[in-house]
C-alpha atoms as one frame of an Amber mdcrd trajectory, in Angstrom:
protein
 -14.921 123.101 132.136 -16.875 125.610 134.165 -17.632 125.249 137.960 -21.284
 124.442 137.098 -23.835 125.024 134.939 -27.162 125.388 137.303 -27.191 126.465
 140.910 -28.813 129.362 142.826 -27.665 131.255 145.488 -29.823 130.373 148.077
 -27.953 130.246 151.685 -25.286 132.367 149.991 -25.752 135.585 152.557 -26.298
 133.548 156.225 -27.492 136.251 158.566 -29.055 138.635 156.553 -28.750 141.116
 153.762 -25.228 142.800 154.085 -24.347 146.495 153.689 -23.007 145.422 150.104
 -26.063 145.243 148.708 -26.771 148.943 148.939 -24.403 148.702 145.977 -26.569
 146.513 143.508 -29.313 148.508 141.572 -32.470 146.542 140.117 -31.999 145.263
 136.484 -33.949 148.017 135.350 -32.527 150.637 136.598 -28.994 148.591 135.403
 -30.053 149.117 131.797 -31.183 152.606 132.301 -27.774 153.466 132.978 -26.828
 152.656 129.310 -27.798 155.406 127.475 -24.154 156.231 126.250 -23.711 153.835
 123.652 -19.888 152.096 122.430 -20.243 152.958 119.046 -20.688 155.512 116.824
 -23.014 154.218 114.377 -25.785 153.990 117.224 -25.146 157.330 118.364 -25.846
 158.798 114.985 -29.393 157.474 115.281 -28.784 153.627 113.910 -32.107 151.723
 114.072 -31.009 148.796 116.333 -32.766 147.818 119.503 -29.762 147.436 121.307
 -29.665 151.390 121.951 -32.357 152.789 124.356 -33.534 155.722 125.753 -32.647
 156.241 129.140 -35.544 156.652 131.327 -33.533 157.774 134.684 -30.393 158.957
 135.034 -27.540 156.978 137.161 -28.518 156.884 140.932 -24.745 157.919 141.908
 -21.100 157.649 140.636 -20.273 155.472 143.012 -17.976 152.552 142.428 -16.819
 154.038 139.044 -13.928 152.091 137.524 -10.999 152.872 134.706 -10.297 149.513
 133.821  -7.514 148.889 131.483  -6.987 147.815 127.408  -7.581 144.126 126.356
  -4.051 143.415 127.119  -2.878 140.665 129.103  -5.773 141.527 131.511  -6.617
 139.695 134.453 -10.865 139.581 135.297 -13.201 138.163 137.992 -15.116 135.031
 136.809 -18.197 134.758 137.980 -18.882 131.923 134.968 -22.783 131.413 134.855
 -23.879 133.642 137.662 -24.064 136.613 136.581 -27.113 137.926 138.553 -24.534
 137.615 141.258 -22.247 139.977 140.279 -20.771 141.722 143.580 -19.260 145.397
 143.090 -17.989 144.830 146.811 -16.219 141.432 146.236 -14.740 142.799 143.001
 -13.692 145.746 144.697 -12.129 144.153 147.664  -9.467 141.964 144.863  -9.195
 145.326 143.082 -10.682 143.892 140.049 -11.262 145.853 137.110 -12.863 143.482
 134.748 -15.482 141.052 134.766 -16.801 137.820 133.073 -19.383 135.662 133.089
 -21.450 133.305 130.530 -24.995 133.324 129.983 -27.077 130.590 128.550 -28.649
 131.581 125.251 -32.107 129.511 125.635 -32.539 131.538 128.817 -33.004 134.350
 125.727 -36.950 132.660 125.026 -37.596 134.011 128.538 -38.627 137.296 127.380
 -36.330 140.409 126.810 -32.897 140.394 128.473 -33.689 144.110 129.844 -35.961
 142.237 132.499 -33.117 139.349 133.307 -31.255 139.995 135.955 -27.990 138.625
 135.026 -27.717 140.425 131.654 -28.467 143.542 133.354 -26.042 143.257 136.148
 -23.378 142.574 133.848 -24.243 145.529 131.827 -24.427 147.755 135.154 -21.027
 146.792 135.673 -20.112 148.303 131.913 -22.183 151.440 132.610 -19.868 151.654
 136.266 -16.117 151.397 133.792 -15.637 147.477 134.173 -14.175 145.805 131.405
 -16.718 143.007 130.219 -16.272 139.978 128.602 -19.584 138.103 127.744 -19.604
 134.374 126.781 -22.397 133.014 124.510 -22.989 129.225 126.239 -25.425 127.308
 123.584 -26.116 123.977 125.001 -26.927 120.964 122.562 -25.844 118.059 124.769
 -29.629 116.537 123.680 -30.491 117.624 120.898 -28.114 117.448 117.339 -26.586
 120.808 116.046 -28.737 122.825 114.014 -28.121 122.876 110.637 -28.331 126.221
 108.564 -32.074 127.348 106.908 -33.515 124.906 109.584 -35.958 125.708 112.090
 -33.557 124.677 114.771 -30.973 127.402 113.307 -33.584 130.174 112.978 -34.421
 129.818 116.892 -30.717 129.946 117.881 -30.475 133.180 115.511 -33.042 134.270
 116.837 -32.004 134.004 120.500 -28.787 135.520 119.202 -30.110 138.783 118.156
 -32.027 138.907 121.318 -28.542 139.025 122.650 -26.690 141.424 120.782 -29.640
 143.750 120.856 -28.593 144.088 124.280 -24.663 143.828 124.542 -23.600 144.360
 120.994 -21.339 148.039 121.670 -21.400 147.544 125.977 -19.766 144.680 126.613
 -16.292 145.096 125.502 -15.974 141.093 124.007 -18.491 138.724 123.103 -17.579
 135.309 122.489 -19.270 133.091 120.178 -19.891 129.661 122.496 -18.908 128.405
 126.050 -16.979 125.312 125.743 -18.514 124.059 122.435 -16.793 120.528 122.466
 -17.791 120.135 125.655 -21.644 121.414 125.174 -22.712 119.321 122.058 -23.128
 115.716 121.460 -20.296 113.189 120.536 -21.487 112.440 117.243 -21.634 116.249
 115.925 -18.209 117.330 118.172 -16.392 114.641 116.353 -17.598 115.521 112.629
 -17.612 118.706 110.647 -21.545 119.977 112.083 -19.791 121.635 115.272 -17.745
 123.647 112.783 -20.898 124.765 110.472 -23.129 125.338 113.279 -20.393 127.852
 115.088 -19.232 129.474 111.859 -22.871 130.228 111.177 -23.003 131.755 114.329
 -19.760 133.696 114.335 -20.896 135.217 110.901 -23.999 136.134 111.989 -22.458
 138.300 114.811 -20.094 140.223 113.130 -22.800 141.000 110.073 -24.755 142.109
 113.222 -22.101 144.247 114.001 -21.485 145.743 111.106 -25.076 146.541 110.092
 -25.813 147.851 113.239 -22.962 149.716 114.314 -20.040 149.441 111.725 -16.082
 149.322 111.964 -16.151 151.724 115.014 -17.761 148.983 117.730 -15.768 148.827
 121.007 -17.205 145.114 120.774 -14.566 142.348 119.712 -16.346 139.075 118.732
 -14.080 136.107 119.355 -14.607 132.059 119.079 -15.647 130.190 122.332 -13.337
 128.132 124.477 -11.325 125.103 123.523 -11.084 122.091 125.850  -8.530 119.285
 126.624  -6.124 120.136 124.209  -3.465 118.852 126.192  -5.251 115.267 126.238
  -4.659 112.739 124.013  -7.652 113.120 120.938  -7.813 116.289 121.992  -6.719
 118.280 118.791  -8.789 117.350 116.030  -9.516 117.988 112.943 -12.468 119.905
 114.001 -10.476 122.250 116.591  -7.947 122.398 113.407 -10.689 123.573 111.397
 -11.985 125.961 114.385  -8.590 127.671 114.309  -8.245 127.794 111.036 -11.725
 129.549 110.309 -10.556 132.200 112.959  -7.366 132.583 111.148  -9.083 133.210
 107.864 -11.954 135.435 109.187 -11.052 139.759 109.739 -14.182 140.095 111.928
 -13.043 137.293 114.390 -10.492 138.980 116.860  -9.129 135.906 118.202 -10.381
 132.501 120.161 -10.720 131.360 123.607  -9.182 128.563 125.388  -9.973 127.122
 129.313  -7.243 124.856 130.847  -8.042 123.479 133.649  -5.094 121.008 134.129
  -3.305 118.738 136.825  -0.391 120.417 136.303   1.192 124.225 135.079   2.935
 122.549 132.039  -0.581 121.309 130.927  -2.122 124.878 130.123   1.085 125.230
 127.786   0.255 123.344 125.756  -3.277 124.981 124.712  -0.877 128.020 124.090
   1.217 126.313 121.632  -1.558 124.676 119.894  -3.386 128.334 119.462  -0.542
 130.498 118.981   0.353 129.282 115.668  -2.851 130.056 114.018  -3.306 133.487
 114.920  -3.076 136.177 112.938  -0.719 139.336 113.939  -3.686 141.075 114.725
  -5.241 138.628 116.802  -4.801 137.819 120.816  -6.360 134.890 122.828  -8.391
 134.559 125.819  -8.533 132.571 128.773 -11.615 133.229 130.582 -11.649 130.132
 132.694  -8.308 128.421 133.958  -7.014 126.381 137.384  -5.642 123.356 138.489
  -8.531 122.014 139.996  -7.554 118.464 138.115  -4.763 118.231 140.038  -6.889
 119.310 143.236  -9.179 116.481 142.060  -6.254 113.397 142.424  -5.842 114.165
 146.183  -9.964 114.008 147.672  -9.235 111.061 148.863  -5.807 111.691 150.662
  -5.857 111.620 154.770  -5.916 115.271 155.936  -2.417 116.826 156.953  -2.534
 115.495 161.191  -1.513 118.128 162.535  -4.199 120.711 161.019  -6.567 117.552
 162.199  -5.651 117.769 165.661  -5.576 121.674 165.985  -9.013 121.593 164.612
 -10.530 118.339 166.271 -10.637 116.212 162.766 -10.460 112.303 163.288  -6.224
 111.009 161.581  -7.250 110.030 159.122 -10.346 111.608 157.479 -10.043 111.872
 153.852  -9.588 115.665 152.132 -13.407 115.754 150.608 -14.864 115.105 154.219
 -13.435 118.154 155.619 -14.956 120.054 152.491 -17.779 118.350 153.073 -18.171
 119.172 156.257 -17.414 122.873 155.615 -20.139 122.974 153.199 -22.808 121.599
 156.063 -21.094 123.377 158.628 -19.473 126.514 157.310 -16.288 127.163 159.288
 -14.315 130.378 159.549 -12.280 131.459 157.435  -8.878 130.814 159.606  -9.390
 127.450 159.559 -10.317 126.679 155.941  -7.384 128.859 154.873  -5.098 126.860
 157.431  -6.960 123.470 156.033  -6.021 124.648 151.927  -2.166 125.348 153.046
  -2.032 122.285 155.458  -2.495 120.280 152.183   1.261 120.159 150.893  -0.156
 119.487 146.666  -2.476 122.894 147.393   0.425 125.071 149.206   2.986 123.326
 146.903   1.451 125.947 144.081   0.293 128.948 146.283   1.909 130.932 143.339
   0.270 129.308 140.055  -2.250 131.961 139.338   0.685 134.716 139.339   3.040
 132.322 137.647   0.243 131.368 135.122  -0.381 134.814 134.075   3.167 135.747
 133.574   3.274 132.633 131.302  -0.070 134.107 128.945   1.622 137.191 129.078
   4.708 136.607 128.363   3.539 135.694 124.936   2.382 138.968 124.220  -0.928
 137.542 122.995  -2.877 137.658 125.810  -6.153 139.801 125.453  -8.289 138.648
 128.703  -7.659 136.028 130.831  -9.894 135.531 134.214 -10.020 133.610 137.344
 -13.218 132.890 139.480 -13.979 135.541 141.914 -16.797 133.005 144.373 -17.733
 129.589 144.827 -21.640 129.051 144.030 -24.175 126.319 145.425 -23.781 123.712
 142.767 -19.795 123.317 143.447 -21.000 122.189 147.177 -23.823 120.119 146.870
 -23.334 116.703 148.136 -19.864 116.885 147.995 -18.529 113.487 147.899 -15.132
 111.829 147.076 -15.106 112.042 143.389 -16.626 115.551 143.186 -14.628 117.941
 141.349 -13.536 120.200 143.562 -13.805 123.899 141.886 -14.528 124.987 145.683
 -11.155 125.380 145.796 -10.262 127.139 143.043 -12.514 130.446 144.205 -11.544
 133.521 145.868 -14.783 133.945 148.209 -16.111 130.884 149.810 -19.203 131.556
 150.747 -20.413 128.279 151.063 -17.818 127.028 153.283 -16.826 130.137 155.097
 -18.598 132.270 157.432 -19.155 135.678 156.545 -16.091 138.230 157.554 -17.571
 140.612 160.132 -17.733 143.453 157.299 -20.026 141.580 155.775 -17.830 139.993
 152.703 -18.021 135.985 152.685 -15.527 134.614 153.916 -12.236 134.649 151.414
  -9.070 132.123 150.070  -6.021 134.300 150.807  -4.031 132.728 148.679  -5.994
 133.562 145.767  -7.583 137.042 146.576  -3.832 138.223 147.320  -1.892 137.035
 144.746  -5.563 137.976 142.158  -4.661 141.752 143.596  -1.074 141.365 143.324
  -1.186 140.438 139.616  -3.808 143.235 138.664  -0.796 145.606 139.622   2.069
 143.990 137.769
């Protein structure tokens, strides 16, 4: 489950433009800093339209990264907002990877070298980030296409628009969002979720290969799995979605996002996976919290004593103060002192470094990432049975004031223990 789907950024940067943005380049510029292509078949002249002359050279060095293998990684998150990618925030957690997802009918919107998003994440490949983009194809409305339809050609087609421009930049690509949780019941629950992704998958790595051959620094790997520690939630279809990565070379492994409402939960989406994969395969987890759990107490009194240092009514439920905070930002003192006033939130301060050293431990891990900032849609009329990813981000930016440098205001307990497991 992803923080949200939709949402802008409007309100995001109260006061002004901040010094960060002297960092961000124009899309356009973004792309013209990718005229070093990852793979060796394009450099040797290949005829795809992913590689393109570049027009200007790099503006400045600046911000340059060395980020490190596909191995038990930790990135920044920044799920569907890409165009919001922040070289000062990642900076400032000493993150050295990035992901985000980007919504593939945004693809009939012209070419992706004029989207901001695409070309942000990009920028952040030409800069030394490790990337990891998500493929989100949404079908809530409409039933699966069906290979040699008219419905399938448009989603191919909106795929090669795609890998035209991140096919040998971005470092992974992975072949849908959360694809049981992005189609309809009746084609989730029968055998067209599996023939519509399989289609897909193939279709990358033939993309791939024609284009730039065994050499690409891109790995293609299936999108996330869902509630696979609830009950129904391993199927025969997510048996069949394991085994077809299994049984596939080009596939290089497959996703899985637990958000759970409690650390044994996500274990169980690493036993279900584990067994499948092949000794050359790893998994990701590019979206994982306990913001379930977070979920079970909005309607739990606020701890009293944070409620009288800060002038809160006894009383007032958890999701009014974070309502509140989203009307009336507050700084970030109190909201920090509000999240560790909450005994179920300070009761696992340490989940995001114990969770990692769980993935890792299995020696499978290729990527895993956490979200780096909240964005609009997780505050919007907050209410008592929102779900409450606000709490799960690093910057708060919509319930913090900004930090006199300019940064949004920031959870400590997730930027420092984010940092702290980037260095273990």
């Amino acid at each position: 489950m992803t923080g949200s789907d939709t949402g802008t950024d409007a309100g995001r940067r109260r006061g002004g433009l901040s010094r960060r943005r002297l960092f961000t380049l124009s899309g356009a510029a973004a792309l013209a800093t990718l005229g070093v292509a990852g793979c060796s078949k394009e450099q040797s002249g290949g005829s795809s339209s992913a590689t393109r002359t570049p027009t200007a050279a790099p503006s400045s060095t600046a911000g340059k990264v060395s980020a490190p293998p596909a191995s038990g990684v930790l990135a920044a998150n920044v799920n569907q907002a890409l165009d919001k990618i922040d070289f000062a925030e990642l900076e400032a957690v000493s993150a050295t990877w990035i992901r985000g997802f980007y919504v593939m009918s945004d693809a009939d919107h012209g070419d992706l070298a004029g989207q901001t998003g695409p070309a942000k994440l990009l920028q952040g490949a030409a800069r030394g980030y490790g990337t990891v983009l998500t493929l989100k194809f949404q079908y809530h409305d409409a039933p699966l296409p069906t290979p040699g339809t008219p419905a399938m050609r448009t989603a191919l087609a909106r795929l090669d628009k795609v890998l035209a421009a991140a096919m040998g930049k971005v470092d992974i690509l992975t072949v849908g969002n959360e694809p049981f949780f992005e189609t309809r019941k009746a084609d989730r629950e029968t055998s067209r979720i599996n023939v519509f992704y399989e289609e897909l998958a193939r279709h990358t790595a033939q993309y791939r290969q024609t284009h730039f051959g065994a050499d690409c620094r891109t790995k293609i790997y299936m999108g996330a799995l869902n509630a696979l520690d609830k009950p129904g939630g391993q199927t025969a279809q997510t048996h069949r979605w394991m085994t077809f990565t299994a049984h596939t070379p080009s596939i290089a492994g497959v996703d899985i996002h637990p958000h759970v409402a409690a650390p044994a939960a996500a274990q169980k989406y690493v036993d279900y996976v584990l067994p499948y994969l092949r000794s050359d395969q790893k998994f990701l987890a590019t979206e994982f919290s306990l913001v379930q759990l977070w979920k079970q107490h909005m309607n739990d009194p606020v701890n009293p004593a944070f409620a009288s240092r800060h002038g809160i009514a006894k009383g007032t439920p958890v999701w009014q103060v974070i309502n509140n905070a989203t009307q009336h930002p507050v700084d970030e003192k109190e909201w920090n002192d509000f999240l560790l006033s909450n005994r179920w939130f300070a009761a696992h301060k340490t989940f995001l470094t114990d969770q990692m050293a769980r993935f890792r431990s299995t020696g499978k891990l290729a990527v895993a990432a956490y979200g780096i900032t909240q964005d609009a849609a997780m505050s919007k009329s907050f209410g008592p049975h929102s779900t409450p990813w606000v709490l799960n981000s690093m910057f708060c930016p919509y319930v913090c004031k900004p930090e006199p440098g300019g940064l949004p205001g920031r959870n400590h307990t997730w930027c420092s223990t984010f940092r702290g497991v980037q260095h273990q």
